[in-house]
C-alpha positions as YAML, in Angstrom:
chain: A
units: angstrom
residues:
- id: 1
  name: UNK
  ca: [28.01, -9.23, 20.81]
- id: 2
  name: UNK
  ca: [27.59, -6.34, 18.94]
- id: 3
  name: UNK
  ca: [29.57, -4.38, 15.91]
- id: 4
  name: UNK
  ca: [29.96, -0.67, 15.87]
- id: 5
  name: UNK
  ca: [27.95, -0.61, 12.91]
- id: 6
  name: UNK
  ca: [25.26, -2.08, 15.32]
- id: 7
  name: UNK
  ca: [25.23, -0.24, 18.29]
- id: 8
  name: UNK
  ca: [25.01, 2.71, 16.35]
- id: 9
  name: UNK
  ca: [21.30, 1.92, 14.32]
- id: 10
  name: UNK
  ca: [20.20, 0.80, 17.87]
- id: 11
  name: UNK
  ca: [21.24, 4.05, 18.97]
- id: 12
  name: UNK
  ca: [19.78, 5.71, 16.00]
- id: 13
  name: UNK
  ca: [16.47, 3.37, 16.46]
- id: 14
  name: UNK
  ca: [16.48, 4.36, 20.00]
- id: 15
  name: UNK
  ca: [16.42, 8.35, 19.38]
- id: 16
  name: UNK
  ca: [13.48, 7.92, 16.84]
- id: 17
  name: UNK
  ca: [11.43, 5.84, 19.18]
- id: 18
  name: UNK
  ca: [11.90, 8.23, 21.90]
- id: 19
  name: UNK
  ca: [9.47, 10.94, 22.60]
- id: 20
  name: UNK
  ca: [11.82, 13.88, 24.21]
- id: 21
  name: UNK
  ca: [15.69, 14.50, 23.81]
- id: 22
  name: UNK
  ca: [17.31, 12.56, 26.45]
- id: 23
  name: UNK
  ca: [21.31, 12.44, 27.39]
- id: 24
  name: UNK
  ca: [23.66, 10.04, 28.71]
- id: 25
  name: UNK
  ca: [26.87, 8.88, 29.07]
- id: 26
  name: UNK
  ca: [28.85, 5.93, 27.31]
- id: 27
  name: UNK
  ca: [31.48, 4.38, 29.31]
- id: 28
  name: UNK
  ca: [33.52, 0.75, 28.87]
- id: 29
  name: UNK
  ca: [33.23, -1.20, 25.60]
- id: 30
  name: UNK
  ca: [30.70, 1.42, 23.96]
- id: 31
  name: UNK
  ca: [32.32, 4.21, 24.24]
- id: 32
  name: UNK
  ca: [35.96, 2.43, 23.55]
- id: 33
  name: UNK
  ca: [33.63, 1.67, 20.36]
- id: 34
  name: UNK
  ca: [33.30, 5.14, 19.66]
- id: 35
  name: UNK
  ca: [36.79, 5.94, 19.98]
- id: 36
  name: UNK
  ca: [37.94, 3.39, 17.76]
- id: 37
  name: UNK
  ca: [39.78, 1.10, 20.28]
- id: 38
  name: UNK
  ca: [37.15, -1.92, 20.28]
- id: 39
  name: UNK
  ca: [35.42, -3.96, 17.29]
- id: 40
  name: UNK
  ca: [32.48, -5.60, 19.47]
- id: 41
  name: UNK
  ca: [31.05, -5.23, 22.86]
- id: 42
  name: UNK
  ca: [28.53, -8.09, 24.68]
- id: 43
  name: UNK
  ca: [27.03, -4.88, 26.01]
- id: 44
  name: UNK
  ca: [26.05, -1.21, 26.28]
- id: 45
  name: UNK
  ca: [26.96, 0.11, 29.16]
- id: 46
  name: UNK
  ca: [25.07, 3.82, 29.73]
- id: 47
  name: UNK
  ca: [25.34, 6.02, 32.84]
- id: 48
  name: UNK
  ca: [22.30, 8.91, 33.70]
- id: 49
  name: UNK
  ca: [22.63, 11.90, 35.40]
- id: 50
  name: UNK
  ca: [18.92, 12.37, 35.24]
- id: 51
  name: UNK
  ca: [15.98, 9.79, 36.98]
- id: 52
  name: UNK
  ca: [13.28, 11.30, 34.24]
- id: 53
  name: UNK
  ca: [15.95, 10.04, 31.54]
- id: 54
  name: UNK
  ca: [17.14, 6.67, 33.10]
- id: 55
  name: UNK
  ca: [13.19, 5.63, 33.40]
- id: 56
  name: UNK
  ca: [12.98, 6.80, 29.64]
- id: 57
  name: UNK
  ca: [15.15, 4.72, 28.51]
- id: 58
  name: UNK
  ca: [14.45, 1.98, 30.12]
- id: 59
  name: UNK
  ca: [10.39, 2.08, 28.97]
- id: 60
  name: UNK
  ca: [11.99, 2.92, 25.47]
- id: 61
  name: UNK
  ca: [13.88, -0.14, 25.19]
- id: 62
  name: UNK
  ca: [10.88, -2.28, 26.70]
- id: 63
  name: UNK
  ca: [9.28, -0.97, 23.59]
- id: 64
  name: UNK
  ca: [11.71, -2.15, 20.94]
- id: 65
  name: UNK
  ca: [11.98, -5.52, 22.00]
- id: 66
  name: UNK
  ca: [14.06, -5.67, 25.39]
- id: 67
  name: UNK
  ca: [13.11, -6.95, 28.39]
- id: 68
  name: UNK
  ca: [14.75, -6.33, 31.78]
- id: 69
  name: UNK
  ca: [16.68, -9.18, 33.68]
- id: 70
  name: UNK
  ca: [15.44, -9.64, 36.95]
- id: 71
  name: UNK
  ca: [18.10, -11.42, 38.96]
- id: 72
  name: UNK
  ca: [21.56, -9.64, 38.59]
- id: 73
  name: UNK
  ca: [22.94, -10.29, 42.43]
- id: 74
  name: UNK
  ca: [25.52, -12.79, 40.70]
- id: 75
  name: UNK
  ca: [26.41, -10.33, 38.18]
- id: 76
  name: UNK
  ca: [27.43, -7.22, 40.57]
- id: 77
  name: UNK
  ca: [29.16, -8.42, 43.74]
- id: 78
  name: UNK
  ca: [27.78, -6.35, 46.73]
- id: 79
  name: UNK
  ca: [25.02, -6.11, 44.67]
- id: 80
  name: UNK
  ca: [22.22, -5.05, 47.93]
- id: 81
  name: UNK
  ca: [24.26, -2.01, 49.59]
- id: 82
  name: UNK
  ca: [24.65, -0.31, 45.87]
- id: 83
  name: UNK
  ca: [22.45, 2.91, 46.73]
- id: 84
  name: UNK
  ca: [21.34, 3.09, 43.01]
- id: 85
  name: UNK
  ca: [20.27, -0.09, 41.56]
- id: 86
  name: UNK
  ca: [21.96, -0.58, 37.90]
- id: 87
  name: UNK
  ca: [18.65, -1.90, 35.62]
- id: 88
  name: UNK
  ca: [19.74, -4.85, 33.07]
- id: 89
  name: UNK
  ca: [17.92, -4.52, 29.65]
- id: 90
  name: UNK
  ca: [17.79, -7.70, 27.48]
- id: 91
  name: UNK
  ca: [17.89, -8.09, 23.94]
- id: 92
  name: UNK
  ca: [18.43, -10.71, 21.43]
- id: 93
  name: UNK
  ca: [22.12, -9.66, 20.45]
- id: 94
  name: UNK
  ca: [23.19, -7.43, 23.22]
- id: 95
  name: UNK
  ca: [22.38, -5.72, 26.21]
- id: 96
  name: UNK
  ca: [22.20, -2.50, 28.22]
- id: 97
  name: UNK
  ca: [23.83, -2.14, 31.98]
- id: 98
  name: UNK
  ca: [21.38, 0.96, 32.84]
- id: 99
  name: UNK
  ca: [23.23, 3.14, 36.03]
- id: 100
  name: UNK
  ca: [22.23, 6.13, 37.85]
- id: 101
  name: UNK
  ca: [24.82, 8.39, 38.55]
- id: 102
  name: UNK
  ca: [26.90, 5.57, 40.09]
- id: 103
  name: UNK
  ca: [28.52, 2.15, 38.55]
- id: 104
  name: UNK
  ca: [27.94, 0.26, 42.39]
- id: 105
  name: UNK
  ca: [30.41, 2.31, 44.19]
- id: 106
  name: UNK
  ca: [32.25, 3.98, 41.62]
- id: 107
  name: UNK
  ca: [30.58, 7.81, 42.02]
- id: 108
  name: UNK
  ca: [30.62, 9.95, 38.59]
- id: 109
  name: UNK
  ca: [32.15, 12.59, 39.86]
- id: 110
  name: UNK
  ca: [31.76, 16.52, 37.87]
- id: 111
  name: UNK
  ca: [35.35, 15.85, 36.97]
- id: 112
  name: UNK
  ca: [34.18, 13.05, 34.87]
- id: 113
  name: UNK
  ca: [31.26, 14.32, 33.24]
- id: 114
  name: UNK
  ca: [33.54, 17.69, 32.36]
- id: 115
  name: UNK
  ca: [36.25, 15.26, 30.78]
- id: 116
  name: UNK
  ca: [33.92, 13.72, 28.27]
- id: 117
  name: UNK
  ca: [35.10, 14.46, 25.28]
- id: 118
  name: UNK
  ca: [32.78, 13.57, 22.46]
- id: 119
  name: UNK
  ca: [28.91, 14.33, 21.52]
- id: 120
  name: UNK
  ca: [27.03, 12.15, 19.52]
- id: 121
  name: UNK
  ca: [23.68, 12.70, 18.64]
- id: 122
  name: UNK
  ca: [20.73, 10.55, 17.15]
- id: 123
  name: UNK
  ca: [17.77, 12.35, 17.36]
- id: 124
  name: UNK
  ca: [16.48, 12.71, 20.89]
- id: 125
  name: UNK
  ca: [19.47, 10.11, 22.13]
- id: 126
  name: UNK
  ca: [22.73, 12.76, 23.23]
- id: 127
  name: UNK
  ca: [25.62, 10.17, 24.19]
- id: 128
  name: UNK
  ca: [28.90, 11.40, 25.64]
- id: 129
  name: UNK
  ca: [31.87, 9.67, 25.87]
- id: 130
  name: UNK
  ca: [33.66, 9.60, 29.37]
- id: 131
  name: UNK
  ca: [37.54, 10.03, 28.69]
- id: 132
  name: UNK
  ca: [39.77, 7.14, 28.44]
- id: 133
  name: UNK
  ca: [40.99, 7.73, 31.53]
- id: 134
  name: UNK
  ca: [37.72, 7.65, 33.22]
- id: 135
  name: UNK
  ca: [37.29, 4.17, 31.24]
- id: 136
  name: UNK
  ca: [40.31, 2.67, 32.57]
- id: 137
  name: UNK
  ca: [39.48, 4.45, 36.46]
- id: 138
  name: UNK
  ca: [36.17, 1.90, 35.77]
- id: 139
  name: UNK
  ca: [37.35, -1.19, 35.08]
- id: 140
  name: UNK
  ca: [40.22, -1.18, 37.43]
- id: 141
  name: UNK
  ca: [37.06, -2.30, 39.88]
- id: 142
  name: UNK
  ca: [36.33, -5.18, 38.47]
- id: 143
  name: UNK
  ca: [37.78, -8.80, 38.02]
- id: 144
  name: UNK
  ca: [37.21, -9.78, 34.23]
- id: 145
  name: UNK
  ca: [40.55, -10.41, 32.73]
- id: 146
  name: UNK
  ca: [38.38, -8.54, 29.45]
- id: 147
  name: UNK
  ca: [38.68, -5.15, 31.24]
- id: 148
  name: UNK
  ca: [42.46, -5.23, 31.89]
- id: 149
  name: UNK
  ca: [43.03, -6.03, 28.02]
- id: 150
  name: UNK
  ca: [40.85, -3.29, 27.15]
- id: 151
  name: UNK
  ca: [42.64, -0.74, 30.03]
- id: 152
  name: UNK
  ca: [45.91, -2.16, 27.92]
- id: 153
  name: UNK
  ca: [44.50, -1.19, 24.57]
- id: 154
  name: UNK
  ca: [43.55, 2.41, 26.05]
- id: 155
  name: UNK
  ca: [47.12, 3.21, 27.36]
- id: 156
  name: UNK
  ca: [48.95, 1.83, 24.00]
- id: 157
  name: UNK
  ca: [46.25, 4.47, 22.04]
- id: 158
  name: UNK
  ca: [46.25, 7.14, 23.83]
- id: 159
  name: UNK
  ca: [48.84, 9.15, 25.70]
- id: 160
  name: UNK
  ca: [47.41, 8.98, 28.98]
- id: 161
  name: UNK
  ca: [47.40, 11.63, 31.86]
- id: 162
  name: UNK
  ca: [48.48, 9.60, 34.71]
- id: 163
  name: UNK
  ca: [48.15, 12.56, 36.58]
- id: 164
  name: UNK
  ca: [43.87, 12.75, 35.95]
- id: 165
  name: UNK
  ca: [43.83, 8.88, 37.24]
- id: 166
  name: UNK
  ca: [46.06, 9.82, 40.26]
- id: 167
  name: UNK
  ca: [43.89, 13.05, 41.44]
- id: 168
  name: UNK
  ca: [40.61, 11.49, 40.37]
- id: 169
  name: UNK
  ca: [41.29, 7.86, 42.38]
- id: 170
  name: UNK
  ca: [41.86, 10.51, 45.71]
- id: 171
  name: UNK
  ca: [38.44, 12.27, 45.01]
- id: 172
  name: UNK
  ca: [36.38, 8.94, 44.75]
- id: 173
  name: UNK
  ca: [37.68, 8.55, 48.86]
- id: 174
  name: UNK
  ca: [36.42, 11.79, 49.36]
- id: 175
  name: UNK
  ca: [33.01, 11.28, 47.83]
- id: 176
  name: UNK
  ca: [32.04, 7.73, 48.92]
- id: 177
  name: UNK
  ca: [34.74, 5.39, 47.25]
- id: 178
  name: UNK
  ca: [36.37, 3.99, 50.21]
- id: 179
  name: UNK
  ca: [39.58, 2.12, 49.36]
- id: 180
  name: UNK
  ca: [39.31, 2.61, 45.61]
- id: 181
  name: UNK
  ca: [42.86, 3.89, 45.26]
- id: 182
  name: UNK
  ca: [43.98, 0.66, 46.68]
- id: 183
  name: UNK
  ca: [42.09, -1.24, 43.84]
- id: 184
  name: UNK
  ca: [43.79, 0.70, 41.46]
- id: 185
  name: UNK
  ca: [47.41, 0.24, 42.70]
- id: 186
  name: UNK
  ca: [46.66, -3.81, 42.03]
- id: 187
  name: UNK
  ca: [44.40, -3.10, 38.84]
- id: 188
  name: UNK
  ca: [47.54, -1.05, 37.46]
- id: 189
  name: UNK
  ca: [50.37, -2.96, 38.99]
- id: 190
  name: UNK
  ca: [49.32, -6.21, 36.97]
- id: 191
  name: UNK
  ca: [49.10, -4.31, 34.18]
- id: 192
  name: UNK
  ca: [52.55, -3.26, 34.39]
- id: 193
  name: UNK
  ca: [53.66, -6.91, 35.43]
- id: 194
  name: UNK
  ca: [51.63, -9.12, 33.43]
- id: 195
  name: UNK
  ca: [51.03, -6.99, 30.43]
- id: 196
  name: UNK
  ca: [54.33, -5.01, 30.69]
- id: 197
  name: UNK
  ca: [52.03, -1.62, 29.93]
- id: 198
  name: UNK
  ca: [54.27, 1.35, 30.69]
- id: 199
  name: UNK
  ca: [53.16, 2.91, 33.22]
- id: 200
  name: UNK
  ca: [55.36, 5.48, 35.09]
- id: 201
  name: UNK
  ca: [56.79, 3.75, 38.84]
- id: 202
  name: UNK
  ca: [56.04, 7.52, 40.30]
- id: 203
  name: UNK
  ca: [52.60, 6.49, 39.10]
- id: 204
  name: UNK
  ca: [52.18, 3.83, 41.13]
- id: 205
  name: UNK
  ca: [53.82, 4.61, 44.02]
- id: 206
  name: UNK
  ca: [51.76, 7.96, 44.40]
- id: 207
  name: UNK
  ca: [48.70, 5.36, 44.16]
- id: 208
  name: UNK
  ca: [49.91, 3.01, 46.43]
- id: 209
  name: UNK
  ca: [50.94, 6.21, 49.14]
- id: 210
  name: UNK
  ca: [47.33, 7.39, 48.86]
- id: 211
  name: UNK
  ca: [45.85, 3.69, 49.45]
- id: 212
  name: UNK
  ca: [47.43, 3.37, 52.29]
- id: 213
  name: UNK
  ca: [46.99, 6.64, 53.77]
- id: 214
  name: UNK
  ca: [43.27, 5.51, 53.45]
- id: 215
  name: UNK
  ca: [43.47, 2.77, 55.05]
- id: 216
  name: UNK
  ca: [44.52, 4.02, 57.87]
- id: 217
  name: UNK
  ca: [42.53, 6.88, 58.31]
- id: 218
  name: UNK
  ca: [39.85, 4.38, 58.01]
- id: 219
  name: UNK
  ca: [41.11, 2.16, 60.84]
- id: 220
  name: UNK
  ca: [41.47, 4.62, 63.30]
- id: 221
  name: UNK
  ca: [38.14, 5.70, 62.68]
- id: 222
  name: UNK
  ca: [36.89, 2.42, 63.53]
- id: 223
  name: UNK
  ca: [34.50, 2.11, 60.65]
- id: 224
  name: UNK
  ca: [33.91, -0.92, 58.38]
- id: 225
  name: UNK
  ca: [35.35, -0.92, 55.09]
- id: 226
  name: UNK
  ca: [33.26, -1.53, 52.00]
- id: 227
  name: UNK
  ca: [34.88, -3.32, 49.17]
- id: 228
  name: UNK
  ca: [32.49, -3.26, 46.07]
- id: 229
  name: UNK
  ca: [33.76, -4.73, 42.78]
- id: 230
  name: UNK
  ca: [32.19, -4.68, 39.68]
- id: 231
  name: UNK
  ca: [31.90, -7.67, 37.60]
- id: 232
  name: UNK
  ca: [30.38, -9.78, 34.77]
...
């Protein structure tokens, strides 16, 4: 685990160790970090947009002491269809989930990258921070009770456009996602039920019509469905 205080001289140590300005974007406990909403993360999660800049980083932190963990199948469910392999960097107090463009099967969509809504620079390192609504679309694919109590935190901080979640949940189908809206209906439903989060009933039931509508359209196709979840 590591403070705020932390991750940012890594970051800082980072941008001084690397050779050419590189950028990349913060999502989960980092960048909840950055907006205030989490005191410690067990580890930095970064997404690239660029190969150059995800190999970069990766020989960058090989440099300052972190070594890259070669069996991760447990960790990501689904692990061997993910088109872009995430890379797992190893340190002695934390560690770095590396992704290309994608988190498994979650696609970073323009819409994303267009919501971020801070810049933070250390030297050559430019971080972005995806919106909280893009953090909370994230962890609704995974099963770590962690990630629900953080997607709580983010709704009782911020006021949340329900309507963002809703459009961007539709475009993941469109773009490679599958059934993701359907993960979100449950993802958001137990928040609503077991963490009694407020979250609109027209919400949901705009979710749950567009799951469904999926799954159909996917049945009468005929084609398998892939269900990729995320976890720790």
């Amino acid at each position: 685990m590591i403070t705020f205080k932390e991750q940012i001289e890594l970051f800082k140590l980072i941008g001084r160790e690397l050779k050419k300005k590189i950028e990349c974007f913060a999502i989960g406990g980092s960048a909840m970090m950055f907006y205030g909403a989490k005191e410690t993360t067990k580890d930095v999660d970064l997404v690239f947009m660029e190969k150059k800049d995800f190999d970069l980083i990766k020989k960058t932190l090989y440099k300052i002491g972190f070594n890259e963990k070669k069996n991760i199948v447990k960790i990501f469910e689904h692990y061997e269809v993910a088109e872009k392999k995430p890379v797992m960097m190893e340190g002695r107090d934390t560690r770095f989930d590396l992704f290309l463009k994608e988190v498994i099967s979650f696609k970073i969509s323009d819409s994303i990258l267009e919501r971020a809504r801070e810049i933070h620079e250390f030297e050559n390192l430019i971080i972005k921070t995806i919106s909280p609504e893009d953090i909370i679309l994230l962890k609704c694919a995974t099963e770590r009770e962690k990630d629900r109590e953080d997607a709580f935190e983010l709704i009782k901080r911020f006021n949340i456009d329900w309507v963002v979640i809703i459009k961007e949940s539709l475009h993941q189908t469109k773009i490679g996602g599958d059934v993701f809206p359907v993960f979100l209906f449950d993802f958001l439903f137990e928040l609503k039920q077991k963490f009694k989060v407020d979250i609109p009933n027209k919400v949901l039931e705009k979710i749950r019509d567009i799951g469904e509508q999926e799954m159909v359209r996917i049945i009468k196709t005929g084609r398998h469905i892939k269900i990729t979840k995320y976890k720790k």
